[in-house]
N, C-alpha and C positions, 0 to 999 in steps of 0.2 A: 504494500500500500504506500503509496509514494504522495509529502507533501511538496506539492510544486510550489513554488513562490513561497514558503514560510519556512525553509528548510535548506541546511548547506547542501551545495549540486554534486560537492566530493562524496564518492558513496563510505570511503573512512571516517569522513567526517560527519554523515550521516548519521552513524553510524554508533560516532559518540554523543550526538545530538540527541539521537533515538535514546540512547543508554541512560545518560542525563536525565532525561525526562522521566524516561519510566520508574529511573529510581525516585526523584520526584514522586511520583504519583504514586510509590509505596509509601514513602516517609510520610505524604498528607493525611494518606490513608489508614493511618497507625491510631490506635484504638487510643494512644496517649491524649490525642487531643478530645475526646470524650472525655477521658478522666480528669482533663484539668478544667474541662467546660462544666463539670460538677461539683468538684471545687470549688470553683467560683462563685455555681449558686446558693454553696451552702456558706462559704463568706461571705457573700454582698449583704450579708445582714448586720449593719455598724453595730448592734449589738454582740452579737456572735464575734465582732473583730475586739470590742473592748474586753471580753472575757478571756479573748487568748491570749491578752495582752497582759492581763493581772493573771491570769495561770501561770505567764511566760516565770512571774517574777516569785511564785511559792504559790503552796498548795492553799483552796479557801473551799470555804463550806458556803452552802447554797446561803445563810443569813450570812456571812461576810458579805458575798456576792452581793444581797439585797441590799446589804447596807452604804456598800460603795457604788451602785449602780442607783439608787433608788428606783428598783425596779420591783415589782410583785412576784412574788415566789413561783406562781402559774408561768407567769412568760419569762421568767429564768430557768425554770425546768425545762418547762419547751424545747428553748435553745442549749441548752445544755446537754436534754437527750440528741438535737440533730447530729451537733460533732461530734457527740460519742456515740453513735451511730457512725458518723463518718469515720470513725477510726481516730480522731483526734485528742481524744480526752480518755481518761478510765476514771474511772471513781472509788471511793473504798472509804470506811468507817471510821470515822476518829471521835472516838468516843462511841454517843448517839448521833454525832452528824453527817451526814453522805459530803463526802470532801473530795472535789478534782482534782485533777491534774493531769497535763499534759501528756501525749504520748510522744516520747523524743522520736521515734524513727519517723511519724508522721511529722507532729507539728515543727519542729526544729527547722527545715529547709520549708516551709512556709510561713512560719515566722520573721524569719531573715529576709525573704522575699518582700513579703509588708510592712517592713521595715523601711528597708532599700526602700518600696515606693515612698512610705506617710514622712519618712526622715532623710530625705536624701546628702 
């Protein structure tokens, strides 16, 4: 199948043209950019970005959360189960209180990432 006009005339250089491309159109086509298109939607919530942000810095129980967010316990659990759903967060007992924190292999090179952008 030959592109006339949009395409070099050498058939070597075709050739690497062809090659170029089609690796091209495996790299776009790599299921990576799903995964970070999901990502996203589950950050684009400036809530969800303030909590990884005081995760970033020690562990806090869902009334710390409320108390430095002044937010309602319902819409901090909320958000709280999306990331640890996403793999972001784990949670565990200190005391009687369900207390976060981060999950490094996840949140670590996303953090730094949102970093880089909100602190350049």
């Amino acid at each position: 199948m030959g592109f006339s006009g949009c395409c070099p005339a050498d058939s070597d250089l075709e050739n690497a043209w062809r090659n170029d491309l089609e690796r091209e159109v495996r790299e776009i086509n790599s299921s990576v950019f799903d995964d970070v298109a999901e990502m996203m939607k589950i950050i684009a919530n400036p809530l969800r970005i303030k909590i990884l942000f005081l995760l970033e810095k020690k562990d806090h129980s869902v009334y710390e959360l409320m108390y430095v967010l002044k937010e309602p316990q319902n819409l901090l659990s909320y958000n709280l189960g999306v990331l640890k759903k996403a793999g972001l967060l784990e949670s565990y007992y200190r005391s009687r209180h369900k207390t976060y924190r981060l999950t490094a292999e996840q949140s670590a090179p996303l953090i730094r990432c949102l970093k880089q952008v909100l602190f350049p």
